[in-house]
PALUM-709787 format. One line per 2 residues: number of its first residue (from 0); for each residue x, y, z of N, C-alpha, C. Coordinates in Angstrom, 2 decimals, decimal comma, always signed. Atoms other than C-alpha are relative to their C-alpha. Last residue first. Layout:
<nodes>
NUM> X/Y/Z/X/Y/Z/X/Y/Z; ... $
</nodes>
This chain:
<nodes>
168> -1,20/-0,30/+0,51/+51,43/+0,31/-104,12/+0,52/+1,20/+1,50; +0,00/-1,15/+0,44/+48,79/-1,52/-102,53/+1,40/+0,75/+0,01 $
166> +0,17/-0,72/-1,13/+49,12/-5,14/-102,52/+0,12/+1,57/-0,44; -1,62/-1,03/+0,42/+48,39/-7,11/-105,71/-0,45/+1,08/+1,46 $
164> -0,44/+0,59/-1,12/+45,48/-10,25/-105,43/+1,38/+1,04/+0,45; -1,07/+0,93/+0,45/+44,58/-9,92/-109,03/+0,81/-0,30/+1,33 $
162> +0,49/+1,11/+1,14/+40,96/-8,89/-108,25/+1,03/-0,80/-0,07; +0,86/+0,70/-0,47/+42,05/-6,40/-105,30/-0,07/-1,57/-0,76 $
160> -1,25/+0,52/-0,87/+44,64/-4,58/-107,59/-0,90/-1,09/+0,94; -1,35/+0,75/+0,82/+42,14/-4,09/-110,36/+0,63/-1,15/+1,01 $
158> +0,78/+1,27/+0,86/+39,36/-3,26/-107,80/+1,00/-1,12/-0,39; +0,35/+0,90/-1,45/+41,34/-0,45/-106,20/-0,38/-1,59/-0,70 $
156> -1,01/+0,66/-1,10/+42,86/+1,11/-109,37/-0,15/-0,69/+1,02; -1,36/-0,24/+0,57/+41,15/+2,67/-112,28/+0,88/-0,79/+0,84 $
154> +0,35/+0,38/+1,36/+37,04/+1,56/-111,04/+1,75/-0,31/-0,77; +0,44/+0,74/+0,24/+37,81/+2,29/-107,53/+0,20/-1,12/-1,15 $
152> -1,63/+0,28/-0,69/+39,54/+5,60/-107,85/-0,11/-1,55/-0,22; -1,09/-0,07/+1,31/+36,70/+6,23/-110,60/+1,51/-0,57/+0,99 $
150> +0,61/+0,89/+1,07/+33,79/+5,13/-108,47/+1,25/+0,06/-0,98; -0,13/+1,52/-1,12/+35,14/+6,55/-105,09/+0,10/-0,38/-1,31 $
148> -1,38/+0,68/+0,33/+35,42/+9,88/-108,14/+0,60/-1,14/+0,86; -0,28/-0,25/-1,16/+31,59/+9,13/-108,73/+1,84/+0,52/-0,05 $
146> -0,34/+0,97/-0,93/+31,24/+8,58/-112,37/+0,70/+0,75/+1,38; +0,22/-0,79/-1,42/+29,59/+10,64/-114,79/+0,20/-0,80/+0,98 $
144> +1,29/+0,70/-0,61/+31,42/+9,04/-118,07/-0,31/+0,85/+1,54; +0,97/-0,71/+0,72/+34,04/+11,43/-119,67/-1,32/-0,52/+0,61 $
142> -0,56/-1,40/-0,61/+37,06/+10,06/-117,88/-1,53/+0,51/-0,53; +0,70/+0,20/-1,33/+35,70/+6,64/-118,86/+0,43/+1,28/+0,60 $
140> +1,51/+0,25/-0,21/+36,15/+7,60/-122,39/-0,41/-0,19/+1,03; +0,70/-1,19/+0,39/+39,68/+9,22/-122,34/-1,95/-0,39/+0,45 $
138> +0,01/-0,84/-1,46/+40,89/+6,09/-120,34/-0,62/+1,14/-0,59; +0,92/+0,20/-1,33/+39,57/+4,02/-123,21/+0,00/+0,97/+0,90 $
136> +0,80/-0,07/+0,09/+41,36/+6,25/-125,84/-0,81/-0,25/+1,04; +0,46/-1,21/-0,59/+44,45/+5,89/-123,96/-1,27/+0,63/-0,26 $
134> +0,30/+0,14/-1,16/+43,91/+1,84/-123,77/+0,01/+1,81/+0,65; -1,08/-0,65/-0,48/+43,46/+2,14/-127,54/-0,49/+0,57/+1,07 $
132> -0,14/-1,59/-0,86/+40,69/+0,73/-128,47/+0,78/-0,19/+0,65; +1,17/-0,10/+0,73/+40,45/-2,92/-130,40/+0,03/+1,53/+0,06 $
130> -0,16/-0,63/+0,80/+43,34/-4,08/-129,25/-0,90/+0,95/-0,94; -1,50/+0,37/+0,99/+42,87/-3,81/-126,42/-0,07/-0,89/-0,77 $
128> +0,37/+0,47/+0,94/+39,14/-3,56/-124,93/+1,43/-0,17/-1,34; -0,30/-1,07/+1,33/+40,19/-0,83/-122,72/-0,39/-0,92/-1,14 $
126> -0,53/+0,84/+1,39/+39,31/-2,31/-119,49/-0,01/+0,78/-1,18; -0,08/-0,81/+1,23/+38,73/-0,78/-115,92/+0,30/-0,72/-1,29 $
124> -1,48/-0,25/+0,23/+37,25/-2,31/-113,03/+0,41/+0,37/-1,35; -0,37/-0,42/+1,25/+33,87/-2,67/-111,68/+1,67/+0,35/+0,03 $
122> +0,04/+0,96/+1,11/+33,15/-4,55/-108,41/+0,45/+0,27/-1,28; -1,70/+0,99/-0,85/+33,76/-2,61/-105,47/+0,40/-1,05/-1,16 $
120> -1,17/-1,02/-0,20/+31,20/+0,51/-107,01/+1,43/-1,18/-0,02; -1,55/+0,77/+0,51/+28,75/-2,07/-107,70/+1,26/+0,49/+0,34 $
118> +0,08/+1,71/-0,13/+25,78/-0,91/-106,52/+1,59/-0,86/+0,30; +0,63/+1,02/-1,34/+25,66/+2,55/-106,18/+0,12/-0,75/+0,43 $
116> +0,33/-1,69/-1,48/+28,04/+4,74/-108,24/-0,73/-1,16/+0,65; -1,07/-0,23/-0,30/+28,55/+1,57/-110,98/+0,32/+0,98/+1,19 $
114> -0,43/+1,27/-0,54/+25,08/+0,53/-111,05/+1,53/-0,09/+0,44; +0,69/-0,45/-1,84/+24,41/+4,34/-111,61/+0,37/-1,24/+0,55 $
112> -1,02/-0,98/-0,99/+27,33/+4,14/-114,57/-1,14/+0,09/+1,46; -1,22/-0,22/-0,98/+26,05/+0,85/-115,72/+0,58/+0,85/+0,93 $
110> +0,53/+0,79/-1,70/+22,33/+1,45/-115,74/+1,36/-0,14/+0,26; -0,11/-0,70/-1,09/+23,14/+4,76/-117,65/+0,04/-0,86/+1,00 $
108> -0,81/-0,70/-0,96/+24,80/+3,02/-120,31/-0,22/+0,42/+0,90; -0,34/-0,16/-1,08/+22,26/+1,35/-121,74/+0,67/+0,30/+0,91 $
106> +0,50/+1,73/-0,03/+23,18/+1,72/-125,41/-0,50/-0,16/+1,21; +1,09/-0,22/+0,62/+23,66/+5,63/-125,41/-0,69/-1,34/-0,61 $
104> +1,16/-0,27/-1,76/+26,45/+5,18/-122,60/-0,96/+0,08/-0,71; +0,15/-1,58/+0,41/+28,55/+3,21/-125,60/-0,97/+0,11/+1,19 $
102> +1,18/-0,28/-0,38/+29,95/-0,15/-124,05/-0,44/+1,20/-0,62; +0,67/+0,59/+0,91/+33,24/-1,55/-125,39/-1,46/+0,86/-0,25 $
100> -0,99/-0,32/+0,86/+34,61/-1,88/-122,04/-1,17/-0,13/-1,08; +0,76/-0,52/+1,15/+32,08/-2,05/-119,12/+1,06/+0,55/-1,79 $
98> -0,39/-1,18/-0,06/+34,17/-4,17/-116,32/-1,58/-0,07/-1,82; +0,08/-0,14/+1,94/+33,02/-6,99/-115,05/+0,48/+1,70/-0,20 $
96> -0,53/-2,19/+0,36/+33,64/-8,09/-111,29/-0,43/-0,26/-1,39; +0,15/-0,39/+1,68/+32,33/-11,77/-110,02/+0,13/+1,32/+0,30 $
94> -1,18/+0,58/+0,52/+33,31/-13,51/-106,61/+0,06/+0,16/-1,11; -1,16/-0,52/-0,34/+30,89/-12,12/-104,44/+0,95/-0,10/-0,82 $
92> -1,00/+0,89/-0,22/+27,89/-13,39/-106,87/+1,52/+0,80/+1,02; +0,00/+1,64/-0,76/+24,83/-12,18/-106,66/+0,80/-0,60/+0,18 $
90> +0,70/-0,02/-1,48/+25,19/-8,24/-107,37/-0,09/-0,71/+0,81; -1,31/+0,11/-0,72/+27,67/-9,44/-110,12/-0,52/+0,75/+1,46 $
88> -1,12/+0,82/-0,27/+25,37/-11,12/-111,74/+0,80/+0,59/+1,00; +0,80/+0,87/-1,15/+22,22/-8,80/-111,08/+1,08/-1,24/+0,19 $
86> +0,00/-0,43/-1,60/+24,64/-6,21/-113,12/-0,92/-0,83/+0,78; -1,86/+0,35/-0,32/+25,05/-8,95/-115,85/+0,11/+0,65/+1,23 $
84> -0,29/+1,76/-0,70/+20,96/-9,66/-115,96/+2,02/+0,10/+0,26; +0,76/+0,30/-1,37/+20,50/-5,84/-116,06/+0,59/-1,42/+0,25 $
82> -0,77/-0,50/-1,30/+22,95/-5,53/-118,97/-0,62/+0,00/+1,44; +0,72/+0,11/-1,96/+21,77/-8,13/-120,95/+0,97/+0,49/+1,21 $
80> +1,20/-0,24/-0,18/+23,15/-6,88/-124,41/-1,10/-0,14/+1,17; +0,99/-0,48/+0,74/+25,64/-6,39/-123,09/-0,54/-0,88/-1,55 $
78> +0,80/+0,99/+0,94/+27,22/-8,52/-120,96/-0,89/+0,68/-0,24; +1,06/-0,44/-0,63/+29,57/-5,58/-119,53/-1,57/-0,61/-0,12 $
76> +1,03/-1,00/+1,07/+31,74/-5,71/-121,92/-1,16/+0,11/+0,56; -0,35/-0,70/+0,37/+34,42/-8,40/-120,09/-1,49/+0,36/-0,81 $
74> +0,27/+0,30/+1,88/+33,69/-10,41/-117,55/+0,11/+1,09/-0,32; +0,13/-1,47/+0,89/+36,06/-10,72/-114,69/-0,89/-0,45/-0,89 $
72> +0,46/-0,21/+1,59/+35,37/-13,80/-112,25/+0,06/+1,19/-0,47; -0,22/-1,48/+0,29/+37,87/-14,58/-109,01/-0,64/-0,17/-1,41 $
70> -0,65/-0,13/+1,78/+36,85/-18,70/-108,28/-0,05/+1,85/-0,50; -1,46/-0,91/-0,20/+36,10/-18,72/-104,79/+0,81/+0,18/-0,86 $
68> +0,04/-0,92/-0,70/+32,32/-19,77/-105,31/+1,23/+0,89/+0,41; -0,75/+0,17/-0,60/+32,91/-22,24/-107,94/+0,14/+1,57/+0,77 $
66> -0,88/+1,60/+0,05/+29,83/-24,21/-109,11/+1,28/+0,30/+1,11; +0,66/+1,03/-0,50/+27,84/-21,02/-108,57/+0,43/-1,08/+0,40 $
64> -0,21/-0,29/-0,76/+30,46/-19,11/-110,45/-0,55/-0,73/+1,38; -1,84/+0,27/-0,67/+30,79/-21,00/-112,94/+0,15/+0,33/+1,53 $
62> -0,43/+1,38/+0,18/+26,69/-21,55/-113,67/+1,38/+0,18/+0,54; +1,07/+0,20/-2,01/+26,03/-17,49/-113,17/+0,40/-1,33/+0,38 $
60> -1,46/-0,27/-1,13/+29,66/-17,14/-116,21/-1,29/-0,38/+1,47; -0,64/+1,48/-0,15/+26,84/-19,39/-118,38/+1,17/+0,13/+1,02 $
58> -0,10/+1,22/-0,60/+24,31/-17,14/-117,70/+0,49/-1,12/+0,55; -0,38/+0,25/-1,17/+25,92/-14,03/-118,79/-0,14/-1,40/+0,62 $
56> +0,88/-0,62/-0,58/+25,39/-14,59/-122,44/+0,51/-0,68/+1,13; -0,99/-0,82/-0,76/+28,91/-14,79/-124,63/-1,96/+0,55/+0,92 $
54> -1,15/+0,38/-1,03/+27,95/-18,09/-125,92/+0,56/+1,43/+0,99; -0,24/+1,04/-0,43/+24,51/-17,42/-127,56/+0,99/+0,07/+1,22 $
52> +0,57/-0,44/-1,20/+25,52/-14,46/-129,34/-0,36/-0,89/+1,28; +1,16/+0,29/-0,02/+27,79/-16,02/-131,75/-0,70/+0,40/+1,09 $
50> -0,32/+0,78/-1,01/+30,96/-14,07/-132,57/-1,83/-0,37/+0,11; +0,39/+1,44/+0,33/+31,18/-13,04/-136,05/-0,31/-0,96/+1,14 $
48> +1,48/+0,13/+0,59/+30,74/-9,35/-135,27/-0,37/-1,18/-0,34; -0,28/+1,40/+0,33/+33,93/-9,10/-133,36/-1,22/-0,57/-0,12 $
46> -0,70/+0,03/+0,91/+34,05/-4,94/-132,93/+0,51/-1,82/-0,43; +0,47/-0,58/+1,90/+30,84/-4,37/-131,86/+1,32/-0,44/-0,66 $
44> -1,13/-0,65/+0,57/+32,27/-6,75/-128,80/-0,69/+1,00/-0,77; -0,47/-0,66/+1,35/+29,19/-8,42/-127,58/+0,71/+0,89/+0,28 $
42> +0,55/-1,22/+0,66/+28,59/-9,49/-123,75/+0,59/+0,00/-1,44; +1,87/-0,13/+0,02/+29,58/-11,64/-121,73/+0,30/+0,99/-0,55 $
40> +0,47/-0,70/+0,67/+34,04/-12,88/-122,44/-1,62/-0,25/+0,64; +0,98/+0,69/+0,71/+35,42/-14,27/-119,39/-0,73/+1,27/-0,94 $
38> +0,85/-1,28/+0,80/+38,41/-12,87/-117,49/-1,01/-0,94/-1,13; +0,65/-0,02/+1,56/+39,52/-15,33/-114,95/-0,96/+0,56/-0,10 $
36> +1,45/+0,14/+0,70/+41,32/-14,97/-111,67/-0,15/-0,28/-1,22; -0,16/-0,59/+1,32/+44,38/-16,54/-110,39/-1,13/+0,51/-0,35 $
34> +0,94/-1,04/-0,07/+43,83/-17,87/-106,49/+0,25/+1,12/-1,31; -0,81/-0,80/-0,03/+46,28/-20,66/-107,14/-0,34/+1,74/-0,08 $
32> -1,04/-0,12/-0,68/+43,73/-23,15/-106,12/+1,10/+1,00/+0,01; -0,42/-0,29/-1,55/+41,56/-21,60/-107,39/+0,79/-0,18/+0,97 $
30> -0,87/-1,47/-0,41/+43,20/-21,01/-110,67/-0,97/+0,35/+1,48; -1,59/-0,90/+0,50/+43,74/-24,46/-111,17/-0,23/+1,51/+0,36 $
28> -0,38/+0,70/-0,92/+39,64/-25,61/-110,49/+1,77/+0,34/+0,68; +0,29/-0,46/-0,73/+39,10/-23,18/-112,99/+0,43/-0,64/+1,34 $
26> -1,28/-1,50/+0,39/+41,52/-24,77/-115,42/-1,14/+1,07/+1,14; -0,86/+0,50/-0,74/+39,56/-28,42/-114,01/+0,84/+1,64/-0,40 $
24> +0,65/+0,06/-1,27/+35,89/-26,76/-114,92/+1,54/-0,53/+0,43; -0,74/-1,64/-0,80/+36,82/-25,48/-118,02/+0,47/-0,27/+1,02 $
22> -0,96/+0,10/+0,26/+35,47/-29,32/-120,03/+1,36/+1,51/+0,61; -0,28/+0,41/-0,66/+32,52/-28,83/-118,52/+1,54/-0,28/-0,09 $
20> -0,48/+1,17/+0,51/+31,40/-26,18/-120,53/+0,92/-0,50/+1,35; +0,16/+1,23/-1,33/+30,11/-23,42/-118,03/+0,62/-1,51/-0,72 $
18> -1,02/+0,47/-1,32/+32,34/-20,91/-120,00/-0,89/-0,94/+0,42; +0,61/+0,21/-0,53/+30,32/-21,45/-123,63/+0,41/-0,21/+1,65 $
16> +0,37/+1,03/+0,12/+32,65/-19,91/-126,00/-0,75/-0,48/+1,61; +0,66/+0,40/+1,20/+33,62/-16,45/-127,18/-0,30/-1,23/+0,09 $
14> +0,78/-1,23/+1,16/+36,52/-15,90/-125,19/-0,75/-0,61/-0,47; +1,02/+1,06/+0,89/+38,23/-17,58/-122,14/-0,91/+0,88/-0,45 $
12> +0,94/-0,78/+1,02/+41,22/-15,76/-120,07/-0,75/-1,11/-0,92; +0,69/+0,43/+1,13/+43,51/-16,68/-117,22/-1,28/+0,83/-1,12 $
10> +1,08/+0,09/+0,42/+45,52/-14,72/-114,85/-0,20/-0,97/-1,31; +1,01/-0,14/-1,14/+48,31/-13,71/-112,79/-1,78/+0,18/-0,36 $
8> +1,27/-0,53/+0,25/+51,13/-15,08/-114,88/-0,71/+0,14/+1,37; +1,16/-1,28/-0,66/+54,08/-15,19/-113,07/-1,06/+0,55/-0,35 $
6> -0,28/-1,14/+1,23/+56,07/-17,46/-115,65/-0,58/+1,35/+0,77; -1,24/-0,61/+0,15/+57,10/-20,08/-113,29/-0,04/+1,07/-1,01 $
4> -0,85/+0,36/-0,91/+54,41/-21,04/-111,02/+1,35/+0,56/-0,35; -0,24/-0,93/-1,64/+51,57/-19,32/-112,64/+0,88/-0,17/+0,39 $
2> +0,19/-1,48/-0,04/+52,54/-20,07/-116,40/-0,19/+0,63/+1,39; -1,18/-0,99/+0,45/+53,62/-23,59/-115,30/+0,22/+1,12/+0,05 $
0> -0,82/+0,08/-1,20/+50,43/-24,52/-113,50/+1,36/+0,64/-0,25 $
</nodes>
């Protein structure tokens, strides 16, 4: 409540552990009311190899969202390894975005970028995976992906601003 009210945060974040735990459910509850979203780790990192697979599978962000229909969801990496079941997440849920950070296109990549051109277009948003990759690196890499440019205006800027509730500049 603090951080939104007096620090201007405009978001939460939960890594690497089982979001539907019940114990979330009142800090979600908090950022609907204060329409904050939250970024949820799905998917493997390559670069945080100790993390248990298990906890970062989409399922448990399908459970949050479900529970809290006006709850703003980011996940981060595109829950890969189940990238179909993450794009059927955010097909089903209004209230879920993910971005593909992290992702190589020679892992499944293509379903993102066509899921990204077709499907999703309103949904994806950009991430660099900081610290991990350098956010000019990232932008180098999604520059390089075959993405619509709706998909890239979208993807770099609409979304974003959308997600965190930010009027257009």
């Amino acid at each position: 409540r603090k951080a939104v009210l007096e620090d201007g945060i405009r978001g939460a974040a939960i890594a690497h552990c089982a979001v539907d735990d019940a114990k979330f459910y009142p800090l979600y509850a908090m950022c609907c009311e204060f329409d904050v979203p939250v970024i949820m780790t799905a998917g493997l990192s390559p670069f945080m190899p100790k993390v248990v697979l298990d906890s970062t599978d989409p399922r448990h962000i399908d459970r949050v969202a479900t529970d809290f229909p006006e709850l703003k969801i980011l996940f981060s990496h595109g829950g890969y390894p189940w990238v179909l079941e993450a794009i059927a997440l955010v097909l089903r849920h209004s209230n879920v975005y993910m971005d593909f950070s992290t992702c190589e296109s020679k892992l499944m990549g293509q379903n993102y970028i066509q899921a990204a051109n077709e499907y999703i277009t309103d949904k994806v948003v950009f991430a660099s995976a900081n610290p991990f990759v350098e956010v000019h690196k990232a932008v180098e890499k999604y520059q390089r992906l075959d993405l619509t440019e709706e998909c890239r205006r979208k993807l770099f800027y609409e979304n974003g601003m959308k997600l965190l509730g930010l009027s257009s500049l």
